[in-house]
C-alpha positions in Angstrom: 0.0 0.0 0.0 1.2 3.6 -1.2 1.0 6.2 1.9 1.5 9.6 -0.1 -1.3 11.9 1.5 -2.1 11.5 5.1 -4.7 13.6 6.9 -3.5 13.9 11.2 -6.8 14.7 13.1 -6.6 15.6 16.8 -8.2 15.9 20.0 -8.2 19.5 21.3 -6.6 17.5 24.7 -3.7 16.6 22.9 -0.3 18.2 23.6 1.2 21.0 20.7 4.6 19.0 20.8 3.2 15.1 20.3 1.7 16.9 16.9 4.7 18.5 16.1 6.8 15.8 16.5 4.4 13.3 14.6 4.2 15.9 11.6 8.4 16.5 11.3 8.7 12.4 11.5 6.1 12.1 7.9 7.3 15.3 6.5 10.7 14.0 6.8 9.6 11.7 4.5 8.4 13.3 1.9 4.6 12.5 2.6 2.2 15.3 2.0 -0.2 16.1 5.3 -3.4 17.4 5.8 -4.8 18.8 9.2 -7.8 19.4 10.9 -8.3 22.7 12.1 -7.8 21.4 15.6 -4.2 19.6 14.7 -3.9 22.8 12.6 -4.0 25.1 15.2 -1.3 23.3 17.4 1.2 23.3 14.1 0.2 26.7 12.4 -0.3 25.1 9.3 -3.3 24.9 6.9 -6.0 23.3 7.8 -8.9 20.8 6.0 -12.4 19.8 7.6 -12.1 15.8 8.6 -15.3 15.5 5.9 -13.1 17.1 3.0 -10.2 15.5 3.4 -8.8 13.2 0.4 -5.7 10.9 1.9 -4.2 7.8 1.9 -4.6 7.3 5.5 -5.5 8.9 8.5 -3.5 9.2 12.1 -6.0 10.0 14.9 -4.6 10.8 18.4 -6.9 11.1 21.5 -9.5 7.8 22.6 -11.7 5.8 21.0 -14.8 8.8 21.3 -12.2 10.8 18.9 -12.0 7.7 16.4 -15.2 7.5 16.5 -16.5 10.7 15.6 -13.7 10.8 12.7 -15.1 7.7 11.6 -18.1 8.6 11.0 -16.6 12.3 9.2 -13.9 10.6 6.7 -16.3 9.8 3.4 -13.4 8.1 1.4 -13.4 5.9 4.4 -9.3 5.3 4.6 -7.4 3.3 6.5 -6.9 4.4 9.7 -4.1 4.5 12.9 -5.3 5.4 16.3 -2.8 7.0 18.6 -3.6 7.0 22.0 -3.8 10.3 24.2 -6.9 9.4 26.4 -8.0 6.9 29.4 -9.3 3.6 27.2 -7.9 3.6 23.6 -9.4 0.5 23.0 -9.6 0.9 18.9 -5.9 2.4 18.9 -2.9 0.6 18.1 -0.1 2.8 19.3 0.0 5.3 22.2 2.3 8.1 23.4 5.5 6.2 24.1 5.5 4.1 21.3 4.2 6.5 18.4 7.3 7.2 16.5 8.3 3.6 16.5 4.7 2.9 15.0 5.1 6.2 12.3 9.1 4.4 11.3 7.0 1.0 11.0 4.2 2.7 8.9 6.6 4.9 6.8 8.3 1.0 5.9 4.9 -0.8 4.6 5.5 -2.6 8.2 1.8 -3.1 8.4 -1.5 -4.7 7.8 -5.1 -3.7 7.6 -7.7 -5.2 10.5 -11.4 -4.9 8.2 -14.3 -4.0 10.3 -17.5 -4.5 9.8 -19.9 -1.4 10.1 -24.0 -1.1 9.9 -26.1 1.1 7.5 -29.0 2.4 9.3 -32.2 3.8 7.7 -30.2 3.7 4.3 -28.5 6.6 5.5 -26.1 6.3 8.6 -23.1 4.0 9.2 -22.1 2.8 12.6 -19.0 1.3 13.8 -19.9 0.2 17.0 -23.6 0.5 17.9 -27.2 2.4 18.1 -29.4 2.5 20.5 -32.4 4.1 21.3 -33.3 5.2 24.6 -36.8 7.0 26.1 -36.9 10.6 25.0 -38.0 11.3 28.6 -36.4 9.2 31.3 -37.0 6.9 33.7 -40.0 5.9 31.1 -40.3 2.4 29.5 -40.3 1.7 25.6 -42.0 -1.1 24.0 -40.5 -2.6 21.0 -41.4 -4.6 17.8 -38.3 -6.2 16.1 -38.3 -8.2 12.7 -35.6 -10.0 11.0 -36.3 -10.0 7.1 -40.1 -9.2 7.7 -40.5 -11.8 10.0 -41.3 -10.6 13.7 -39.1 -12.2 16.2 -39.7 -10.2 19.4 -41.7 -7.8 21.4 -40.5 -6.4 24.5 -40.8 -3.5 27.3 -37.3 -2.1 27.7 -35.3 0.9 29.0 -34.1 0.6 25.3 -32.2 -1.4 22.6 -28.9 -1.8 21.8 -28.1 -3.3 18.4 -24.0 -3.4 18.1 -21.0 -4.5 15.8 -18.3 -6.8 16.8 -16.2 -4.2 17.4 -18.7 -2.2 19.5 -19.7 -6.1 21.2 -16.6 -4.8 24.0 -17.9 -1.2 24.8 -21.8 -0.2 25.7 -23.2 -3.8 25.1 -20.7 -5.6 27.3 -21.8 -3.8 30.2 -25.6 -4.7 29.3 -24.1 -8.1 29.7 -24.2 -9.1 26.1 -21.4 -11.1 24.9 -17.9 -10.1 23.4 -18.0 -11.3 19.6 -15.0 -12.2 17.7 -13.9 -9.7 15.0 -14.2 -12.5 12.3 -17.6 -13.4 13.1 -20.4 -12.8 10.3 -23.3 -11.3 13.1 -24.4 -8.6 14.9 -25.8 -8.3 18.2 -29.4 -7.2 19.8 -29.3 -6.5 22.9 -32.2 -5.2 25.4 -31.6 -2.7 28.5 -32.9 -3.6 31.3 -35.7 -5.7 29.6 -38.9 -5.4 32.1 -39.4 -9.2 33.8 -36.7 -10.0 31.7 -38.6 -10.5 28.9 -35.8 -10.9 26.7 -32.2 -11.6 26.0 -29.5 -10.6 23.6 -30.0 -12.1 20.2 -27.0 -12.6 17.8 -28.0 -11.7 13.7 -26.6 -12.8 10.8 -24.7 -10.0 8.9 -26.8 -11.0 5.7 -30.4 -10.5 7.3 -31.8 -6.9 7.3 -33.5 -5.7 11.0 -36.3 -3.5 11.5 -37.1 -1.9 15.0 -40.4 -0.6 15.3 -41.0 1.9 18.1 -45.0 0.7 19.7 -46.2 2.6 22.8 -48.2 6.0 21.4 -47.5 8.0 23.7 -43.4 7.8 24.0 -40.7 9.3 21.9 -37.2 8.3 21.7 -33.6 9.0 20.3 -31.8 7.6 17.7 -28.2 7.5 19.2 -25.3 6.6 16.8 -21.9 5.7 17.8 -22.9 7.9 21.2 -24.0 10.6 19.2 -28.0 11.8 19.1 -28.9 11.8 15.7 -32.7 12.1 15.9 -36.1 11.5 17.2 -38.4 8.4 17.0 -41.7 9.3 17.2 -44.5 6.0 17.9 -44.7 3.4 15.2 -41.5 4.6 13.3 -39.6 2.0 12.2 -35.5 2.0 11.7 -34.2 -0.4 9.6 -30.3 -2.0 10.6 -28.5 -4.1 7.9 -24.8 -4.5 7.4 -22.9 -1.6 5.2 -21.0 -2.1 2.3 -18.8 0.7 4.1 -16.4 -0.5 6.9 -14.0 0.8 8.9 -9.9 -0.2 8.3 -7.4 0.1 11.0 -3.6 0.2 10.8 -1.8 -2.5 12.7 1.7 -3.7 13.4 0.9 -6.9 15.1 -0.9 -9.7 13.7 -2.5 -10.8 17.4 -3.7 -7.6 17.6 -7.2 -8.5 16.5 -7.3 -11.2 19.4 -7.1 -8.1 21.6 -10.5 -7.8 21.3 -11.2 -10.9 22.7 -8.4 -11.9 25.5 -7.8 -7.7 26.9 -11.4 -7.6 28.1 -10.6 -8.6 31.5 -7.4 -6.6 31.5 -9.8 -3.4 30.2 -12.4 -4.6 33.1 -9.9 -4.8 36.2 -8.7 -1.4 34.1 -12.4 0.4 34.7 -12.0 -1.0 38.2 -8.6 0.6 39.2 -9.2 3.5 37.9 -13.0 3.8 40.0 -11.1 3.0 43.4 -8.9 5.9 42.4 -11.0 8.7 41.9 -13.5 7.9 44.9 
């Protein structure tokens, strides 16, 4: 793969002299860079909304909320390389220390693309890890009609739903208590919050059927959240359809057991959350 054009997008968080030193390493080497205003403003260079830009690749430094709002900006969807500058970094493959050594590696071809799959919502919206819809009022319960290719499969009272990606199977839905799915695996996840008597549990989809969620109770509104991000209303009887994208999301990385980390670190990333609770109470 040819990396002539890469686009640096940046947390406003994220130290002037980590950019800096990223943008004289690729410079260095000829490669032509394009910044977002944010990494813009840190280098006093040009910049290019995340939405406009046309690159090879894209470096991202902050967490895994920054990837995933740049995600869902970048229309030529490019490969991308997380560095991580927040708390989690759970989609990133390289992090403060380590981040030149990744840029030598990258600048060498040292590398190979982890594919992930991503769902197209209402025909419109792509995710990368997950929707859900939640009561537009809380504390309020929503009732739900879901069918997989036409076919009704359940009805259930819920806080909300949760339909998730692979990737997203290790953020929002693990602590629902769904299950962690392996990257490789053809499905996607349903999962209920807080289903009243428990009238339901997580289903697992395959990526080849299409899902319809139709919103029941008439007097209860709801949001459309994407990727933690409200994107609209739901008013009663509205129906959003969820079926795989032919868009998905490529990550940069330098180890090949690096897509097992999102199986065997989820302990590691629990006792993590733990720690770091004890500390700040």
């Amino acid at each position: 793969m040819q990396i002539s054009r890469v686009g640096i997008v940046t947390h406003p968080e994220v130290k002037k002299n980590i950019v800096e030193k990223i943008t004289k390493k690729l410079l260095k080497n000829s490669i032509q860079l394009f910044f977002d205003p944010i990494s813009a403003g840190k280098t006093g260079r040009d910049s290019t909304n995340v939405e406009n830009m046309s690159v090879d690749l894209t470096i991202i430094l902050g967490g895994d909320g920054t990837i995933l709002w740049a995600v869902n900006k970048l229309k030529k969807d490019p490969p991308i390389l997380g560095i991580n500058t927040g708390r989690i970094g759970y989609l990133t493959e390289l992090n403060i220390k380590n981040n030149i050594q990744g840029i030598n590696k990258l600048i060498k071809g040292k590398f190979y693309i982890d594919e992930r799959m991503r769902l197209q919502v209402n025909n419109k919206f792509n995710v990368l890890n997950e929707l859900v819809i939640t009561p537009h009022l809380p504390a309020t319960l929503l009732e739900f009609n879901i069918k997989q290719d036409n076919i009704s499969i359940s009805k259930f009272r819920a806080d909300g739903v949760l339909v998730s990606t692979q990737t997203g199977s290790t953020g929002y839905s693990l602590s629902l208590g769904g299950p962690v799915i392996h990257p490789n695996a053809g499905v996607y996840l349903i999962n209920p919050m807080n289903p009243f008597m428990k009238e339901q549990v997580p289903i697992i989809i395959p990526d080849d059927s299409k899902i319809t969620i139709e919103l029941l109770r008439e007097d209860r509104d709801a949001h459309l959240i994407l990727d933690g991000h409200i994107t609209k209303t739901i008013h009663p009887h509205e129906v959003i359809s969820i079926e795989k994208s032919w868009r998905t999301t490529k990550f940069v990385r330098f180890n090949k057991n690096s897509k097992y980390k999102h199986v065997s670190n989820i302990k590691f990333r629990i006792r993590e959350n733990l720690r770091n609770a004890r500390k700040n109470s």
